[in-house]
MOPAC internal coordinates of N, CA, C and O (Angstrom, degrees):
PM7 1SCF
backbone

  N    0.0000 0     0.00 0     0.00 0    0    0    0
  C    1.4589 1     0.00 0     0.00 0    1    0    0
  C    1.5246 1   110.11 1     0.00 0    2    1    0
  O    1.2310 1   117.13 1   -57.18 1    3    2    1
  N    1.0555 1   123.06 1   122.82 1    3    2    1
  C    1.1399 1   133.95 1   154.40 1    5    3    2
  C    1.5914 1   143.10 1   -85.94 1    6    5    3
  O    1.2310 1   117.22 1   -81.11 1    7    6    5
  N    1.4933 1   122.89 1    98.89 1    7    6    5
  C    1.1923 1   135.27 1  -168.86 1    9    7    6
  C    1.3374 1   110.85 1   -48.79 1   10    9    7
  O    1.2310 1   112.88 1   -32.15 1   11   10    9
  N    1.3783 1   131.05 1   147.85 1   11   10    9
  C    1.5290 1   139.66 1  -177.55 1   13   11   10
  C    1.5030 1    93.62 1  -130.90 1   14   13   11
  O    1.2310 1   109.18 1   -43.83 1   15   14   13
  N    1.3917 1   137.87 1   136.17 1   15   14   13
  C    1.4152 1   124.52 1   145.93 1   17   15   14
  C    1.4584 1   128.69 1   -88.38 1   18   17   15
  O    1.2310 1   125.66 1   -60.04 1   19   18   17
  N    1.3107 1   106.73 1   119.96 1   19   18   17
  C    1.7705 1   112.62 1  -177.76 1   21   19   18
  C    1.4666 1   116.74 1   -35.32 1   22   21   19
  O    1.2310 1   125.62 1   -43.70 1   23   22   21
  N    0.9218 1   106.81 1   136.30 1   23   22   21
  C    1.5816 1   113.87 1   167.43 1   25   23   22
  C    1.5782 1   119.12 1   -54.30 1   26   25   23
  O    1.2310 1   123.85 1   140.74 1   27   26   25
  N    1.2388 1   110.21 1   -39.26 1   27   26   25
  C    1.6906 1   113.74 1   173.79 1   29   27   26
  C    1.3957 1   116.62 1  -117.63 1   30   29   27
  O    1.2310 1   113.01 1   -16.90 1   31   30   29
  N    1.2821 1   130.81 1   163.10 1   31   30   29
  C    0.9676 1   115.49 1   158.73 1   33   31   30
  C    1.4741 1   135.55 1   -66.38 1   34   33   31
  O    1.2310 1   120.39 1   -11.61 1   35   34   33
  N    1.8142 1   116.86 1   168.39 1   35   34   33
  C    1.8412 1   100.23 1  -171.35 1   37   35   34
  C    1.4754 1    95.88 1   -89.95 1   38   37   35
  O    1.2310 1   123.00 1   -11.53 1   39   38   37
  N    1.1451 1   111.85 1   168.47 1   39   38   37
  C    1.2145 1   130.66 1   173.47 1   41   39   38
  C    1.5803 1   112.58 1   -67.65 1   42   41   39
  O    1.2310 1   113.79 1   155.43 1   43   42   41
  N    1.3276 1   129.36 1   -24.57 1   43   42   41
  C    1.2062 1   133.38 1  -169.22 1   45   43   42
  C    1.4710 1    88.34 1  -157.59 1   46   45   43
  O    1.2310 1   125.14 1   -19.29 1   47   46   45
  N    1.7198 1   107.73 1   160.71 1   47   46   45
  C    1.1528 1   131.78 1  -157.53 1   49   47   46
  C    1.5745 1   116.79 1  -158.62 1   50   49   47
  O    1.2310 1   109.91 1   -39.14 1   51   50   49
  N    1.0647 1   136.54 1   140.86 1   51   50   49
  C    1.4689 1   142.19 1  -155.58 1   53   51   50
  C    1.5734 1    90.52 1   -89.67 1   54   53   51
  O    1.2310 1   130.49 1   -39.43 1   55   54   53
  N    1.5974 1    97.38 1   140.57 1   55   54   53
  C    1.2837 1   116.33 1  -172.02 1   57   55   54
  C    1.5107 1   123.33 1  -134.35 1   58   57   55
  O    1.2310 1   120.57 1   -97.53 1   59   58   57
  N    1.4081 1   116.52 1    82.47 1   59   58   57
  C    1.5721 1   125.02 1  -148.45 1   61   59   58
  C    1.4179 1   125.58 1   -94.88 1   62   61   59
  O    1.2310 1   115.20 1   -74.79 1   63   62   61
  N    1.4964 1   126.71 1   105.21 1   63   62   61
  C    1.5798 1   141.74 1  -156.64 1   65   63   62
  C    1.4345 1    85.61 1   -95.10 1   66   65   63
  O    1.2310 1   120.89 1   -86.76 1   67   66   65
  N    1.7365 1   115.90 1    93.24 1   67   66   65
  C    1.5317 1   120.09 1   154.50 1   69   67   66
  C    1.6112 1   107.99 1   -31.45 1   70   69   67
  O    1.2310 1   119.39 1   106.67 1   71   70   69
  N    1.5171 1   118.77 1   -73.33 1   71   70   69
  C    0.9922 1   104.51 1  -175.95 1   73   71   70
  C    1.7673 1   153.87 1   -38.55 1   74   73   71
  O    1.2310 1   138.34 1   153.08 1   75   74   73
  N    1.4123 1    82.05 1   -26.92 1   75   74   73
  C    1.6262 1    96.56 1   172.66 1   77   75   74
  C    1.5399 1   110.00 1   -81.66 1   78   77   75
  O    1.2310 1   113.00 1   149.45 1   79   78   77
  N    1.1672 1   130.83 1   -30.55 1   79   78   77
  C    1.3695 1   126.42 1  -155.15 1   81   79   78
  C    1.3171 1   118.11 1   -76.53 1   82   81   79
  O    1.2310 1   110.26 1   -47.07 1   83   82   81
  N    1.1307 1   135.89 1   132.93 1   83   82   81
  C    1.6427 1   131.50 1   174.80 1   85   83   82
  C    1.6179 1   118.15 1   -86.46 1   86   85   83
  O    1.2310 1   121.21 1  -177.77 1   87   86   85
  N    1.2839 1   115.30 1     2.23 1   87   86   85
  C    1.9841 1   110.58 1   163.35 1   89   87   86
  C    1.7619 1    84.72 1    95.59 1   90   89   87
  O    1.2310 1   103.41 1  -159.49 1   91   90   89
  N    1.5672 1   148.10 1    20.51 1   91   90   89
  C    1.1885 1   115.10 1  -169.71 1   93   91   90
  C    1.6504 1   110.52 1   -95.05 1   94   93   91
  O    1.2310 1   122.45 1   161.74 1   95   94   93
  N    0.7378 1   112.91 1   -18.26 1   95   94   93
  C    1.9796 1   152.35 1   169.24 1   97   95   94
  C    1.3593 1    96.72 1    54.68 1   98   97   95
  O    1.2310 1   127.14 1  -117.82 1   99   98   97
  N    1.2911 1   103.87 1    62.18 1   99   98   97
  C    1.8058 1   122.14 1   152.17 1  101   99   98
  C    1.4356 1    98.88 1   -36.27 1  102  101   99
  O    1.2310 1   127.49 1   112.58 1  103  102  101
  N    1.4126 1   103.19 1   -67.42 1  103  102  101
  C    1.8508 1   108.64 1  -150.90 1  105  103  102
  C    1.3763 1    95.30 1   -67.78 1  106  105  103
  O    1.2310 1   113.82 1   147.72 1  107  106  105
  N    1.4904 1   129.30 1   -32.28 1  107  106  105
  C    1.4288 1   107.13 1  -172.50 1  109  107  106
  C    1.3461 1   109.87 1   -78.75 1  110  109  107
  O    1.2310 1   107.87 1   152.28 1  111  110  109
  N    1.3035 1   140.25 1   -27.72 1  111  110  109
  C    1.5278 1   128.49 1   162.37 1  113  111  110
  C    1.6884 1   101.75 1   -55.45 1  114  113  111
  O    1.2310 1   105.50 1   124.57 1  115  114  113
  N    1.3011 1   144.48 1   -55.43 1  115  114  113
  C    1.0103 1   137.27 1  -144.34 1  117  115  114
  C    2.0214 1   107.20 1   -83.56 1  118  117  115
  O    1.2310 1   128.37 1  -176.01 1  119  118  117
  N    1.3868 1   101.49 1     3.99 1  119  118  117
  C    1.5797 1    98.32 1  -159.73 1  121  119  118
  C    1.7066 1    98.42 1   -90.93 1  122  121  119
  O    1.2310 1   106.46 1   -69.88 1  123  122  121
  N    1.0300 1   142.77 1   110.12 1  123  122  121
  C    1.5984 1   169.52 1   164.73 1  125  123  122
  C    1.8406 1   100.20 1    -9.30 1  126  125  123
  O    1.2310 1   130.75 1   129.92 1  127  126  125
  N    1.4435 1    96.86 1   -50.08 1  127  126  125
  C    1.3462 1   109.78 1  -157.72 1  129  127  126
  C    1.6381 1   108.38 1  -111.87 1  130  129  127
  O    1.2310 1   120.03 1  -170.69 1  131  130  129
  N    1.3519 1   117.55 1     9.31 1  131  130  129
  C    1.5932 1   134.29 1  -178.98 1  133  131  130
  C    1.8344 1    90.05 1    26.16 1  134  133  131
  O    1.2310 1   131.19 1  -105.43 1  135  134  133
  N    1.4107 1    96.01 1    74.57 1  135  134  133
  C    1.2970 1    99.23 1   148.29 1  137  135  134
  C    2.0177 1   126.33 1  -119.26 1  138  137  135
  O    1.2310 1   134.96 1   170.45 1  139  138  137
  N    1.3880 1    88.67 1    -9.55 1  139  138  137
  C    1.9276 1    95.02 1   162.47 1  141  139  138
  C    1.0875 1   104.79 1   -89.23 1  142  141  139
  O    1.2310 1   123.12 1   -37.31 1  143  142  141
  N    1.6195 1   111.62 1   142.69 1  143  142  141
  C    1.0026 1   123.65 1  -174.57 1  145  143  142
  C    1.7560 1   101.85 1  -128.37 1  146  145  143
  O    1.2310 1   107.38 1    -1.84 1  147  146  145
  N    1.6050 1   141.14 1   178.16 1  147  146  145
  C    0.9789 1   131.11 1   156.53 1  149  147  146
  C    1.2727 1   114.47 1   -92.22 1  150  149  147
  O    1.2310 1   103.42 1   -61.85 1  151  150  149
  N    1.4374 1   148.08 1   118.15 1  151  150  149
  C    1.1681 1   141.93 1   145.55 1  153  151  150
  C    1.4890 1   142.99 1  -130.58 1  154  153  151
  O    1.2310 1   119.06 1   -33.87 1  155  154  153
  N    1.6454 1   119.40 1   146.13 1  155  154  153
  C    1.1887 1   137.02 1  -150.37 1  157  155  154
  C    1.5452 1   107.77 1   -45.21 1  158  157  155
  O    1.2310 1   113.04 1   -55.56 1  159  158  157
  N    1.5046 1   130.75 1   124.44 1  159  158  157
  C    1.2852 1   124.89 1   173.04 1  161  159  158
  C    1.7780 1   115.35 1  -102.89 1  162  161  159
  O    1.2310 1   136.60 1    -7.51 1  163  162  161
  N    1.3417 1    85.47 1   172.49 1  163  162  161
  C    1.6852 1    96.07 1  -170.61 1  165  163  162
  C    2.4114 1   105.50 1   -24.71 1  166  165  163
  O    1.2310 1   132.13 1   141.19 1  167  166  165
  N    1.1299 1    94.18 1   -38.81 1  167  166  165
  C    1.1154 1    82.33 1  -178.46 1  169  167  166
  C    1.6559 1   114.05 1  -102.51 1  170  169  167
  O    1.2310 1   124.39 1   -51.89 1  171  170  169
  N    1.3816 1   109.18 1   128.11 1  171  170  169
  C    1.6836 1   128.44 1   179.36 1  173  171  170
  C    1.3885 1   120.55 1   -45.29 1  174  173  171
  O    1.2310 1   115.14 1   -77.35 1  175  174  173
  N    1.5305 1   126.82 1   102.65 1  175  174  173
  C    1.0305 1   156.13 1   161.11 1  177  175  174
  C    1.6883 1   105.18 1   118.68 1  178  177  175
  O    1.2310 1   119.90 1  -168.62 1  179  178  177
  N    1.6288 1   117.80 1    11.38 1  179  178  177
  C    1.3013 1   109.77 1  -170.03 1  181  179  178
  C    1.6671 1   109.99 1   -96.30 1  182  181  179
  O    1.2310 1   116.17 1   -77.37 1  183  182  181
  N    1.1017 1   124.88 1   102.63 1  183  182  181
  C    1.5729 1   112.12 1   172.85 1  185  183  182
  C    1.6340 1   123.28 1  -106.08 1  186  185  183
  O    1.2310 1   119.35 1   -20.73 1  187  186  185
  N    1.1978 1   118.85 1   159.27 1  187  186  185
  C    1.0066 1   141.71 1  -167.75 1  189  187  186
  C    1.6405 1   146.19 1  -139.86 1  190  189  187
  O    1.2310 1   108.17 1   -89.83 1  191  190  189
  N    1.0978 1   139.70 1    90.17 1  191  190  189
  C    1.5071 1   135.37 1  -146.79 1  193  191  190
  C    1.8519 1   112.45 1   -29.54 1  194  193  191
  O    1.2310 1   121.87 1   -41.08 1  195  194  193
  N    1.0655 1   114.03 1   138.92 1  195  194  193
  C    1.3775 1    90.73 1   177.50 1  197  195  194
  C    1.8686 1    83.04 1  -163.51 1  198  197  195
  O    1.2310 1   130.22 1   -40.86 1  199  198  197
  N    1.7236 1    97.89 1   139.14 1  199  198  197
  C    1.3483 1   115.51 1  -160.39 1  201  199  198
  C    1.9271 1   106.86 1   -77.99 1  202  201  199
  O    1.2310 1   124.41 1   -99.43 1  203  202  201
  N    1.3081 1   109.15 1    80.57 1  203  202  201
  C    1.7822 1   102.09 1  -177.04 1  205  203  202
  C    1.2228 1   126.32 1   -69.93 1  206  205  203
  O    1.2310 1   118.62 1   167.18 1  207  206  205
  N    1.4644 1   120.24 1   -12.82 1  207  206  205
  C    1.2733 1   101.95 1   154.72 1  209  207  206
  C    1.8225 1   106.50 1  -137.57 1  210  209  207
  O    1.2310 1   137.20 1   -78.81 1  211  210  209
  N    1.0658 1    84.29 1   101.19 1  211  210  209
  C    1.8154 1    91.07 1   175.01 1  213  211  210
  C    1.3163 1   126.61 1   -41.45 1  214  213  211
  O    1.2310 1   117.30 1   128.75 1  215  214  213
  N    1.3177 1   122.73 1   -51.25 1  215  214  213
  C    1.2665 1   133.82 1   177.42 1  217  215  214
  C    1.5823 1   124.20 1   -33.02 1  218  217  215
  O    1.2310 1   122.81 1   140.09 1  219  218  217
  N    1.1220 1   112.22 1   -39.91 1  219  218  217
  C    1.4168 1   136.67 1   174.52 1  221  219  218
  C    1.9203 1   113.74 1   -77.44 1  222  221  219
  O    1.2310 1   120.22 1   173.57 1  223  222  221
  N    1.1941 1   117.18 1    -6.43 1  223  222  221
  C    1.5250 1   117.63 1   171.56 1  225  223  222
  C    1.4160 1   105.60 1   -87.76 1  226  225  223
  O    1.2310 1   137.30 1   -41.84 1  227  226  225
  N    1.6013 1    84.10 1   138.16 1  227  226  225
  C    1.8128 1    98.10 1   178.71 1  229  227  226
  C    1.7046 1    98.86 1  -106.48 1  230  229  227
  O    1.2310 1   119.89 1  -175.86 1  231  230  229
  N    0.8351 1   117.81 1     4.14 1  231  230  229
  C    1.8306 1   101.32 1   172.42 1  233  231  230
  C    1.5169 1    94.33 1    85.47 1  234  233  231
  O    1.2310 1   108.64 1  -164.14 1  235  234  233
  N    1.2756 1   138.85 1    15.86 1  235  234  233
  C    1.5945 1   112.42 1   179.44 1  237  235  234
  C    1.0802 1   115.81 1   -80.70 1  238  237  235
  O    1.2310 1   106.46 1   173.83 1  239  238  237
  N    1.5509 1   142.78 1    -6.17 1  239  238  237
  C    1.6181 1   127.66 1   167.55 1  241  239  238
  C    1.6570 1    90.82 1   102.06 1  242  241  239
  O    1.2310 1   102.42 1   134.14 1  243  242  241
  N    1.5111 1   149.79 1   -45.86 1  243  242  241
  C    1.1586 1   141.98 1  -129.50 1  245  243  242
  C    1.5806 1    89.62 1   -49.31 1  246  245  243
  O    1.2310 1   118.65 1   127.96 1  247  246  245
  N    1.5656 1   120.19 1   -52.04 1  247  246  245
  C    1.6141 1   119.17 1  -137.70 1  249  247  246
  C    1.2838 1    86.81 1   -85.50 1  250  249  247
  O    1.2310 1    98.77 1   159.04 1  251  250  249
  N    1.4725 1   155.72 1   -20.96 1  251  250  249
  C    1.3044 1   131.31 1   152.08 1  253  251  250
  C    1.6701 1   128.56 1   -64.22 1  254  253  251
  O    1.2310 1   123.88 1   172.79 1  255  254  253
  N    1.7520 1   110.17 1    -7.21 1  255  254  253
  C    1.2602 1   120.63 1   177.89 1  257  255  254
  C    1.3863 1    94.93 1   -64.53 1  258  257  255
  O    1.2310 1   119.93 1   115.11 1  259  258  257
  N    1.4678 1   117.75 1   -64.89 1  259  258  257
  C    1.3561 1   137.03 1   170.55 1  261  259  258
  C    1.6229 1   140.39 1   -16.08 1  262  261  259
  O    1.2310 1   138.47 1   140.68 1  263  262  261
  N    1.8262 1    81.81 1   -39.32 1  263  262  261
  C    1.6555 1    91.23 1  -173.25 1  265  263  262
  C    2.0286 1   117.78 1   -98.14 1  266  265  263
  O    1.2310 1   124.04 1   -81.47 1  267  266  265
  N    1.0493 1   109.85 1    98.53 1  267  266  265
  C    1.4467 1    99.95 1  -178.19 1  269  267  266
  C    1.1698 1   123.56 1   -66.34 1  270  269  267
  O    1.2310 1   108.58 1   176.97 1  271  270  269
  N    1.7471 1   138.96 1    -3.03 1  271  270  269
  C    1.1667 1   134.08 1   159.13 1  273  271  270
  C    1.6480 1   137.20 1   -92.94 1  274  273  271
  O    1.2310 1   136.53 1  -164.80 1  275  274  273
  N    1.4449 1    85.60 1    15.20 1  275  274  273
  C    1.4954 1   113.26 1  -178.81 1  277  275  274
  C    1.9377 1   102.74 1    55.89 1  278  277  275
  O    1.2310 1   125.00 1  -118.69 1  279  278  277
  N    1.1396 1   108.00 1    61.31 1  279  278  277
  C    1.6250 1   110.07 1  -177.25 1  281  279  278
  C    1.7581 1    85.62 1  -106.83 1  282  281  279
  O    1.2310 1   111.55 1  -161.22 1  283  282  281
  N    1.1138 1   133.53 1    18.78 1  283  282  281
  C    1.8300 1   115.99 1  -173.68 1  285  283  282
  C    1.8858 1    83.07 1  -160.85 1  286  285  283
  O    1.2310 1   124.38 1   -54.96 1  287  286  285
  N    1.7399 1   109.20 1   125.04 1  287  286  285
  C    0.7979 1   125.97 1   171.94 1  289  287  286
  C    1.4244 1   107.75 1  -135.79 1  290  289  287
  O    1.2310 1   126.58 1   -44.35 1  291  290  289
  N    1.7163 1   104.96 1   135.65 1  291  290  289
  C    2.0636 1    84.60 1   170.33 1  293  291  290
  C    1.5307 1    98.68 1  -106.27 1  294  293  291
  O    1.2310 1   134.48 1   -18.55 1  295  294  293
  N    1.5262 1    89.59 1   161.45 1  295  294  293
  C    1.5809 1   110.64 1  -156.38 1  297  295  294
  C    1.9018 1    84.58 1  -137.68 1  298  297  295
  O    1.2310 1   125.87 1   -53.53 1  299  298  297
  N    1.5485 1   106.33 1   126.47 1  299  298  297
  C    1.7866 1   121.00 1   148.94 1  301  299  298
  C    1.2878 1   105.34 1   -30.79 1  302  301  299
  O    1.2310 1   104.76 1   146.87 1  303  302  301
  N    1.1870 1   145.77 1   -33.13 1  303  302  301
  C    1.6283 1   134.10 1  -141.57 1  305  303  302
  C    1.3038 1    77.52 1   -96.84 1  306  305  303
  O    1.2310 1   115.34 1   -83.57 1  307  306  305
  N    1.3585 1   126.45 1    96.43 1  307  306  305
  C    1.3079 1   121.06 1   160.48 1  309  307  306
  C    1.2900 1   133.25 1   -79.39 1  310  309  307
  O    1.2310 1   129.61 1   126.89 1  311  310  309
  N    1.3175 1    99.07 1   -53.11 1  311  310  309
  C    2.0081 1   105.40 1   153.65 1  313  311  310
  C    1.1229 1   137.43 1   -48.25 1  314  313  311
  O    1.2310 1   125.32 1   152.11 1  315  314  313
  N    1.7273 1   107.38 1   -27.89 1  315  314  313
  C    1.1067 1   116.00 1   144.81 1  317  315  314
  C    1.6852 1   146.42 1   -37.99 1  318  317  315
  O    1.2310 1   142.59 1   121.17 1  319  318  317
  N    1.2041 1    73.73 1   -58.83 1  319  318  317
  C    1.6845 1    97.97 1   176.31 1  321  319  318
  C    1.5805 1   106.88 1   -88.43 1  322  321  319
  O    1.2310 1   124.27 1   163.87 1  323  322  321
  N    1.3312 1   109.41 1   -16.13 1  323  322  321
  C    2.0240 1    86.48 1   166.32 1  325  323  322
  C    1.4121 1   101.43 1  -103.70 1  326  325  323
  O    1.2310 1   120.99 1   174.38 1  327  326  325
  N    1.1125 1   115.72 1    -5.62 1  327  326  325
  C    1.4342 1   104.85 1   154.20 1  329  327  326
  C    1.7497 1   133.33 1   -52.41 1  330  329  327
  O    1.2310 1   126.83 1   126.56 1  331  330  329
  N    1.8229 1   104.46 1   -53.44 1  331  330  329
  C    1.1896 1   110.35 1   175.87 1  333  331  330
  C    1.4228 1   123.78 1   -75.54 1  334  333  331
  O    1.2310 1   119.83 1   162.55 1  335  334  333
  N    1.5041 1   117.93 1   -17.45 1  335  334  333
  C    1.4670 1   122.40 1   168.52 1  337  335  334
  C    1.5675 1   117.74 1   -66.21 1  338  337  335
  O    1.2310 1   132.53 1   149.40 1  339  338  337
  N    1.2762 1    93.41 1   -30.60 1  339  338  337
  C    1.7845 1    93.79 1  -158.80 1  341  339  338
  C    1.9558 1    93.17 1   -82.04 1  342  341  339
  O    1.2310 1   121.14 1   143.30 1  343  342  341
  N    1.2656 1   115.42 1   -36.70 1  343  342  341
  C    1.5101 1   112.32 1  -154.74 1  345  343  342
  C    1.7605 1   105.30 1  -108.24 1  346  345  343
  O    1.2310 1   119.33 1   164.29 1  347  346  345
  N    1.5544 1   118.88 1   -15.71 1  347  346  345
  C    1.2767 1   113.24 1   151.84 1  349  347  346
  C    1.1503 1   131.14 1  -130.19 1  350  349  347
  O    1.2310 1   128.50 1    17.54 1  351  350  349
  N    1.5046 1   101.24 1  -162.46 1  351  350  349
  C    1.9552 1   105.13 1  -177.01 1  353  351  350
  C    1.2643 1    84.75 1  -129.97 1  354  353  351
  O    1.2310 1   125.27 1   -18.96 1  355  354  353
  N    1.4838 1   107.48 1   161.04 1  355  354  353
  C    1.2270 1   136.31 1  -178.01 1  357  355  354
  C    1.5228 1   125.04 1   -52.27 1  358  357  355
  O    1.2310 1   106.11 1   -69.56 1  359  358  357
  N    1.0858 1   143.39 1   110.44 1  359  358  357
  C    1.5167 1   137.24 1   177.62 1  361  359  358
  C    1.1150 1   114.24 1  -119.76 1  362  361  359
  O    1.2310 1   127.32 1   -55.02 1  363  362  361
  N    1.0182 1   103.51 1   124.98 1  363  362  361
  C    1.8606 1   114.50 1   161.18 1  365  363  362
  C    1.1345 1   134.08 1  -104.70 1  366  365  363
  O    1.2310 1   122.92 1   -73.64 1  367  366  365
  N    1.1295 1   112.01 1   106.36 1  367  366  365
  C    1.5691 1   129.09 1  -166.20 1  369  367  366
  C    1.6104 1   111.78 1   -28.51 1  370  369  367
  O    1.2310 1   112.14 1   -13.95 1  371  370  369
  N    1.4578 1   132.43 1   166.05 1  371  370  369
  C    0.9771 1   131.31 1  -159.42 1  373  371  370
  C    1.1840 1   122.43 1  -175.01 1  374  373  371
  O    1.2310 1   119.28 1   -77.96 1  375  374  373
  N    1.5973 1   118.99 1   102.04 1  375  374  373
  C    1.8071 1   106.10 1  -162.69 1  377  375  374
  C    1.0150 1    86.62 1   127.41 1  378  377  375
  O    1.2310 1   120.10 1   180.00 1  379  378  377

């Protein structure tokens, strides 16, 4: 598969709760444009889908189709959310 980047941005954007997720990375096989990837969070050996290059999401929902523990929601706050992709990594709370 070969990724294309949209001309505009999507209207909605995947929105990923480290904490919920169990590492099975449904959504990252299921994402069109292999822009989830799995990677290691604040805690050692724990990974988690996390969108590395945003630019390339079209808003289709697949990788929350994907996820049965509801750890990937898309959320309007789109700037939001390419905000938090581009400038962190994933943490899961602790304590």
């Amino acid at each position: 598969r070969r990724r294309v980047k949209p001309k505009k941005p999507p209207k909605q954007m995947p929105w990923v709760i480290p904490e919920m997720c169990e590492g099975c990375a449904d959504c990252v096989n299921r994402c069109p444009q292999q822009g989830l990837v799995m990677v290691e969070t604040n805690v050692s050996g724990v990974y988690v889908p996390w969108l590395l290059a945003p630019e390339y999401c079209i808003g289709c929902g697949k990788c929350t189709e994907g996820c049965v523990m509801g750890a990937i929601v898309m959320t309007a706050y789109v700037d939001m959310a390419l905000e938090r992709f581009r400038n962190q990594r994933p943490v899961i709370a602790v304590g």
